[in-house]
ZADO-1210 file (C-alpha; in nm, 4 decimals, padded with zeros to 6 digits):
<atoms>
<atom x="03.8051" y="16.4679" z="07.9744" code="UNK" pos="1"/>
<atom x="03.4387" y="16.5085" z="07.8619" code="UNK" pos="2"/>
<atom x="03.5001" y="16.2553" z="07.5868" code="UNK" pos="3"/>
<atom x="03.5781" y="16.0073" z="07.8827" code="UNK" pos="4"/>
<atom x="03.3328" y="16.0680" z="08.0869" code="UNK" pos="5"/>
<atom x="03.0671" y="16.0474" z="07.8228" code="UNK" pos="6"/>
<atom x="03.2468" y="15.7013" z="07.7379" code="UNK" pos="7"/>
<atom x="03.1899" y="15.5675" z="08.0804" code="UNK" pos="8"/>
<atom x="02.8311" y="15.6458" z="08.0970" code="UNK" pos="9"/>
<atom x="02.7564" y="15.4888" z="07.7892" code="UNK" pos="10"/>
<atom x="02.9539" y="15.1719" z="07.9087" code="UNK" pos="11"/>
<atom x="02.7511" y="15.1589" z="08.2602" code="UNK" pos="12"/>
<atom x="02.4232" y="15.2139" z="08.0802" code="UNK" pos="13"/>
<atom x="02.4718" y="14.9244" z="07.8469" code="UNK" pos="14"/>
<atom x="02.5860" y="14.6959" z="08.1365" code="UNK" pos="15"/>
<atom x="02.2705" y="14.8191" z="08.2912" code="UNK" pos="16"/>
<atom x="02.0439" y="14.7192" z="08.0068" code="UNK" pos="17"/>
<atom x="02.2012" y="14.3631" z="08.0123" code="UNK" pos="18"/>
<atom x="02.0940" y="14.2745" z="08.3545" code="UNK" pos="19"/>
<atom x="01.7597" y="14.1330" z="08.2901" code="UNK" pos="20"/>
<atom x="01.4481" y="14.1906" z="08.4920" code="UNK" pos="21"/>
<atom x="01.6314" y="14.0371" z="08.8477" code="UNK" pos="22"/>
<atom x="01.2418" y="14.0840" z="09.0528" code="UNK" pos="23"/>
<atom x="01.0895" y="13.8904" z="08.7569" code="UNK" pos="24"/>
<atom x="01.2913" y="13.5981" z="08.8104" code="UNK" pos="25"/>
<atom x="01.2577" y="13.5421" z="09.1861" code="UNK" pos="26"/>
<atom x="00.8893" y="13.5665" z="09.1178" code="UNK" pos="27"/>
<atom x="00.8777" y="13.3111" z="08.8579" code="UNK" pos="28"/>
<atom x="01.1159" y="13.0759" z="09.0897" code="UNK" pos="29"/>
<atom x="00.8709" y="13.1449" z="09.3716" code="UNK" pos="30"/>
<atom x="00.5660" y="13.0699" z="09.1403" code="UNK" pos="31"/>
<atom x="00.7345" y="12.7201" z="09.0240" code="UNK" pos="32"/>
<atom x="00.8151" y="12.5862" z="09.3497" code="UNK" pos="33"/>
<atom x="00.4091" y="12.6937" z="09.4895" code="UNK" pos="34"/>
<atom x="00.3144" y="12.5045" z="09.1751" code="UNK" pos="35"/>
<atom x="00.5204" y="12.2174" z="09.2479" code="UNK" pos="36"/>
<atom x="00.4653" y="12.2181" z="09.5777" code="UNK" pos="37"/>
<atom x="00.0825" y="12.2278" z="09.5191" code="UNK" pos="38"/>
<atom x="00.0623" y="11.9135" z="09.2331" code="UNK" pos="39"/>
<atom x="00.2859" y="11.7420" z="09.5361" code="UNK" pos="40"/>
<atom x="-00.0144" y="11.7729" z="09.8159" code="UNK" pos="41"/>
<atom x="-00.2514" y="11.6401" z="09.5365" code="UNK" pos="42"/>
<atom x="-00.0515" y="11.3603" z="09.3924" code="UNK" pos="43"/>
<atom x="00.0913" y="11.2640" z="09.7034" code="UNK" pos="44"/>
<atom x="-00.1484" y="10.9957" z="09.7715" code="UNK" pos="45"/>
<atom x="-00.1510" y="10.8310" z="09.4132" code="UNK" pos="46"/>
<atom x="00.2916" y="10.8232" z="09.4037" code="UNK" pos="47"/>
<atom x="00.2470" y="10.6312" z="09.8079" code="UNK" pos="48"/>
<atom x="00.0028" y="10.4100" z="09.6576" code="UNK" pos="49"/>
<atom x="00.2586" y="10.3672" z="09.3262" code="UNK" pos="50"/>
<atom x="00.5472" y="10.3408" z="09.5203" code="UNK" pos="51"/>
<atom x="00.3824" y="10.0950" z="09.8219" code="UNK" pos="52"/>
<atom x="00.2779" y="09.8999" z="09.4915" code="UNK" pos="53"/>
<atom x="00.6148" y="09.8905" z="09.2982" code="UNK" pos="54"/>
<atom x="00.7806" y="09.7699" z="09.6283" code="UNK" pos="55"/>
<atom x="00.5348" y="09.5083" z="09.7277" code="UNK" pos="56"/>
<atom x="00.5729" y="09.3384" z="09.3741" code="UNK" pos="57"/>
<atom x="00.9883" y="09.3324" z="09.4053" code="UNK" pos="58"/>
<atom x="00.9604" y="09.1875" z="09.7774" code="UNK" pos="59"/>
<atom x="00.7343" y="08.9427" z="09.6356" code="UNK" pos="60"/>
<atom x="00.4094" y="09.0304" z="09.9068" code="UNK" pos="61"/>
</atoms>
């Protein structure tokens, strides 16, 4: 019965190991999409102008 019990742990404690750093991940996400949220309120402007460009030279304005 020990021998069992002793197995289990050491099966749960690996599975443990193997989960990764869960915190560390949502922070990263969270970090990426202020980043890309940020370069967005900067570039905005610039991709309009790009975009008002692109679509006046296909309409033929």
């Amino acid at each position: 019965m020990l021998t069992l019990s002793n197995a289990v742990r050491s099966r749960l404690s690996d599975e443990d190991r193997d989960r990764g750093d869960v915190p560390g991940w949502v922070m990263l996400t969270l970090m990426s999409a202020v980043l890309v949220a940020g370069l967005l309120l900067i570039a905005r402007p610039a991709l309009e102008g790009l975009f008002q460009d692109a679509i006046n030279r296909v309409s033929g304005l």
